[in-house]
Structure formats: structure tokens, C-alpha cells
C-alpha positions as CSV (number, residue, x, y, z in Angstrom):
1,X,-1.9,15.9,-10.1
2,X,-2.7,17.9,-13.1
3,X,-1.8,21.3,-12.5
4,X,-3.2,24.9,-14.1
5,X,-4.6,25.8,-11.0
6,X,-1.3,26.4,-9.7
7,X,-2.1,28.8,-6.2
8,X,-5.7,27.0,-5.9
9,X,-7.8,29.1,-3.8
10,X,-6.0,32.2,-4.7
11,X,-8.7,34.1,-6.3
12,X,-11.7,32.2,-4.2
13,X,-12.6,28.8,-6.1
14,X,-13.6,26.6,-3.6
15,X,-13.0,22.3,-3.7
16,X,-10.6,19.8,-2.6
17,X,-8.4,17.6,-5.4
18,X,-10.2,15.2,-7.1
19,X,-8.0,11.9,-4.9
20,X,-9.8,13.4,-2.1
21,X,-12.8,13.3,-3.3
22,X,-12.6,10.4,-4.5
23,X,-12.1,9.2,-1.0
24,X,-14.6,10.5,0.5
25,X,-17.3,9.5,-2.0
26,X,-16.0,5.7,-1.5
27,X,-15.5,6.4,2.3
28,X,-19.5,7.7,1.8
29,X,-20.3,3.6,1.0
30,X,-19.2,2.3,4.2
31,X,-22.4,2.2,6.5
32,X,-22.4,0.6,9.6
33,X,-24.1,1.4,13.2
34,X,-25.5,4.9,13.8
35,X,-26.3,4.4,17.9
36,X,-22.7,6.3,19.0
37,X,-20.4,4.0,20.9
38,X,-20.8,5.5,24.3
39,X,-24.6,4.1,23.8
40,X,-26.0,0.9,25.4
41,X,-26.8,0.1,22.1
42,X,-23.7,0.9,20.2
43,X,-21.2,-0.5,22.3
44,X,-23.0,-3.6,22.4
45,X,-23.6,-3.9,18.8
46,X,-19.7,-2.8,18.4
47,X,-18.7,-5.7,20.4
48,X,-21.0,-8.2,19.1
49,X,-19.6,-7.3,15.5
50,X,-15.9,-7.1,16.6
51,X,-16.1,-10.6,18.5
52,X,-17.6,-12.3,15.7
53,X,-14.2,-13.2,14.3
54,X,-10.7,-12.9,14.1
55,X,-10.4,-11.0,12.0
56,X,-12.5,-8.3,14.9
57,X,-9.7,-9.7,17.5
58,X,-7.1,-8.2,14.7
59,X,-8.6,-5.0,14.5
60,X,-9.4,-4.5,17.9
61,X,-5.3,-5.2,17.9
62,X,-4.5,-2.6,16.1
63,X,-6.5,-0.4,17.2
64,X,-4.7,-0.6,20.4
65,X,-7.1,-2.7,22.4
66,X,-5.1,-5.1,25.0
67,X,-7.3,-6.1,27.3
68,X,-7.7,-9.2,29.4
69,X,-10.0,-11.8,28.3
70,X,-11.6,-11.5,31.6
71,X,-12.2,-7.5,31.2
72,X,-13.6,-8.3,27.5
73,X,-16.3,-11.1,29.0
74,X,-17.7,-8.3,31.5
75,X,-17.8,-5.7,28.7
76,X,-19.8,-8.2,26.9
77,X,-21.8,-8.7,29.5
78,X,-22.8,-5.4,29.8
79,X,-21.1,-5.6,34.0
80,X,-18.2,-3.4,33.0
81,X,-17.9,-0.3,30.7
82,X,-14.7,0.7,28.5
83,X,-13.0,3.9,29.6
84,X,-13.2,6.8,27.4
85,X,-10.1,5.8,25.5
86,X,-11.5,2.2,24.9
87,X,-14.3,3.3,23.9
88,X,-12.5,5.8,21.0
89,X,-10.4,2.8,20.2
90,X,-13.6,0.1,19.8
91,X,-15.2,2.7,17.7
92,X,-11.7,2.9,15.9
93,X,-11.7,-0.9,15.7
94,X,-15.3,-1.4,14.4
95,X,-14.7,1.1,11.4
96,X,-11.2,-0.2,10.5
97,X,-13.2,-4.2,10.0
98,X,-16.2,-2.4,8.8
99,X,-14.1,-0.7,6.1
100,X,-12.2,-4.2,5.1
101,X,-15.4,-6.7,5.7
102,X,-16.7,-3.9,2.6
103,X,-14.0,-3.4,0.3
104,X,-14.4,-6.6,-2.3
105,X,-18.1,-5.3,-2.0
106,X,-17.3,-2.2,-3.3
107,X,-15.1,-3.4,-5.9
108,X,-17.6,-5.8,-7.2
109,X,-19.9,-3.0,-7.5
110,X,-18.3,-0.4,-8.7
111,X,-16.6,-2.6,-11.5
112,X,-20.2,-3.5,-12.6
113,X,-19.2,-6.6,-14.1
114,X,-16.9,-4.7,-16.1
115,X,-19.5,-2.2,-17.4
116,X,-18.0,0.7,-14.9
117,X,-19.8,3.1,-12.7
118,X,-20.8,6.6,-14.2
119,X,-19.5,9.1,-12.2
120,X,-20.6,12.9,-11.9
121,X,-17.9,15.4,-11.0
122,X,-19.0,18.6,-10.3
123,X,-16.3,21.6,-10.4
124,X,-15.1,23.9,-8.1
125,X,-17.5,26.1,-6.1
126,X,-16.6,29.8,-7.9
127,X,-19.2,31.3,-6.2
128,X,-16.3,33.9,-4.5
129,X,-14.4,34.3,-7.8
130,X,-14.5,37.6,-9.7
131,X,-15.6,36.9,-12.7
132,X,-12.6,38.0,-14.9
133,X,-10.9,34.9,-12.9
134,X,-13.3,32.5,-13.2
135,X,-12.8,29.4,-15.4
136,X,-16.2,27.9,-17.7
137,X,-16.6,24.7,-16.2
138,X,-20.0,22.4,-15.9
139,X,-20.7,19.4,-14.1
140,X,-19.1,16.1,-16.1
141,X,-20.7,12.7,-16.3
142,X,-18.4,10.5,-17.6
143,X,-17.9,6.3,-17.0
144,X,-14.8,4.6,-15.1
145,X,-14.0,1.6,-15.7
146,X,-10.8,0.0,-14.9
147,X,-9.8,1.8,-12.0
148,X,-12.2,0.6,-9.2
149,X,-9.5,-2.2,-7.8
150,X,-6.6,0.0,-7.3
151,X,-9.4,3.0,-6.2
152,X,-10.8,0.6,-3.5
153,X,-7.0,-0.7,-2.3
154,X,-5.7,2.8,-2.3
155,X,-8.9,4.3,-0.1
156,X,-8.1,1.4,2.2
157,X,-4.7,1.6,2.7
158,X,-4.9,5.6,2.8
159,X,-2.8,5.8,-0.3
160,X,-3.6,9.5,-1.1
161,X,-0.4,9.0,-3.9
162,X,-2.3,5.9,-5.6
163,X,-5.3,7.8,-5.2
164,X,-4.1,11.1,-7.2
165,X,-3.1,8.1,-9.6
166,X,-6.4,7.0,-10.1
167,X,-8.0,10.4,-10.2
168,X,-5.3,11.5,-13.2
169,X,-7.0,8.2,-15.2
170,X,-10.3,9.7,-14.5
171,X,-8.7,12.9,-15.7
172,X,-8.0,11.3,-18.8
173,X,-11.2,10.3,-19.8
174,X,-12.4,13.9,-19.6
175,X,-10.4,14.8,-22.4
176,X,-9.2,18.3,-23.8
177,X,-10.4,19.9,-20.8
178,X,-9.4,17.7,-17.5
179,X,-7.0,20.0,-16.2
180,X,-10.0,22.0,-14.8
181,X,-11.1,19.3,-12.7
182,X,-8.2,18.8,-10.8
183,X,-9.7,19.8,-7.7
184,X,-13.3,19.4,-7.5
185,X,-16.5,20.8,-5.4
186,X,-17.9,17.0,-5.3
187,X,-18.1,13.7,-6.9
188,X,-20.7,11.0,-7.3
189,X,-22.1,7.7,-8.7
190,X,-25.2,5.5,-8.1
191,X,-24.0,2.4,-7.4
């Protein structure tokens, strides 16, 4: 990561580096159901989802969910509920195939058939900052192309390295000033 704001935070500026804000705003795509999973209505729909496929049985997997066949029928059935921790762990599950069943989505729009996604960054919060200390930065609209494949992959696999990566190519496209939005109050895009 770019780096003039050396001891971030030291004098009050506000933000989280660009990678994780990038993160977030792809993490910020990803809906799915809103009932809780200690609901009626959200385990069922949990289950229903998760048992749709195998690729559901793989991520129940790994999220740690070895259960009998016979214990997975009653759930289904609505005659047995999961204990706390299963319940955590279907939630866990749901999210994890929720997440992959969306990523080639999410490339495909935010590639735009090549055209790119604009993006908004808006700076650091320097609300706390005296103002000897603070730096003359304004919200920047640029657009990203080229990046939305290894952005996607990288958010999926929790890459926060191939992340930072991606946000320095960002960086780039700023130009003369994209040290300053190294670490960021927010990003955006419409897409």
C-alpha cells in the first residue's frame, strides 16, 4: 500500500485502507435471506438452499457440519432443531455458497462488458483533524476496468494482499495525487 500517511490516525483522520474497502463494498453485493437462522423461516430457507446441491453439501462441509443423514431429514422436516453451534455453522455455510453461487455474477457486472464500473471514493473522515494537519482531499469518481476478476477472486478467497494489489491499480488511475487515498472513509459504484 501506498504510504504518506505513515502513523494513520495519528492526528484524528478517520478510514480504513482502500483493500478493505474494497471488500466491503463487494461484500455489500452479496444479498441473501434476512429472517435470522434461529427463525422458522430462516433455518428452513437455509436448509432448503444448502440442500439444493452439492455444492451446499460442500459448504455445509466446511463449515463444519457432520451430521447424520438421518439428523439432516428431521431438521428438514422441521421435527428436530440444530443446536446453537449448528445453527452458527448453517448460517456460516449458507453465506460461504451464497458468496461463491455470486461471484461470476459480480464479475460479469462489474466488468460491464469491458466498459468498467465507475467507482466513487470518498477520503478520509478529518472531521477530528486540526486543521494545520489536514490534507485537501475531495471525493474521486474515477472508472475501473481491468481489475474486477482478480478484485472478485481475492474478496473470495480473503486475499487482503491481492486486494491491496488491486486497490494500488485503482491508485494508479487517480493520478498525481493517489497517495492520499490510501486509506479511505468509503467507496462505491452503481452496479
Amino acid at each position: 500500500m501506498a504510504g504518506r500517511w505513515k502513523d494513520f490516525g495519528r492526528y484524528g483522520a478517520n478510514g480504513a485502507p482502500g483493500a478493505e474497502a474494497l471488500g466491503i463494498a463487494i461484500e455489500g453485493m452479496v444479498h441473501g435471506i434476512s429472517s435470522p437462522v434461529d427463525s422458522e423461516r430462516g433455518l428452513a430457507a437455509r436448509l432448503n438452499y444448502l440442500t439444493k446441491s452439492d455444492a451446499g453439501y460442500e459448504a455445509m462441509d466446511r463449515a463444519g457440519i457432520h451430521v447424520s443423514p438421518r439428523t439432516l431429514i428431521a431438521w428438514l422436516a422441521e421435527e428436530r432443531s440444530p443446536n446453537k453451534a449448528n445453527l452458527t455453522r448453517l448460517d456460516a455455510a449458507y453465506w460461504d455458497l451464497r458468496r461463491r453461487n455470486v461471484a461470476t455474477d459480480l464479475k460479469h457486472r462489474l466488468n460491464n462488458n469491458g466498459r468498467g464500473t465507475r467507482v466513487e471514493i470518498n477520503p478520509v473522515n478529518q472531521a477530528g483533524v486540526e486543521q494545520k494537519y489536514q490534507r485537501d482531499l475531495a471525493p474521486r469518481s474515477i472508472n475501473v476496468r481491468g481489475v474486477w476478476d482478480r478484485a472478485v477472486d481475492a474478496w473470495m478467497n480473503d486475499d487482503l494482499a491481492d486486494l491491496d494489489a488491486v486497490w494500488d491499480e485503482i491508485l494508479d488511475l487517480i493520478g498525481s495525487d493517489y497517495d492520499g487515498y490510501s486509506y479511505v472513509s468509503s467507496i462505491g459504484w452503481a452496479a
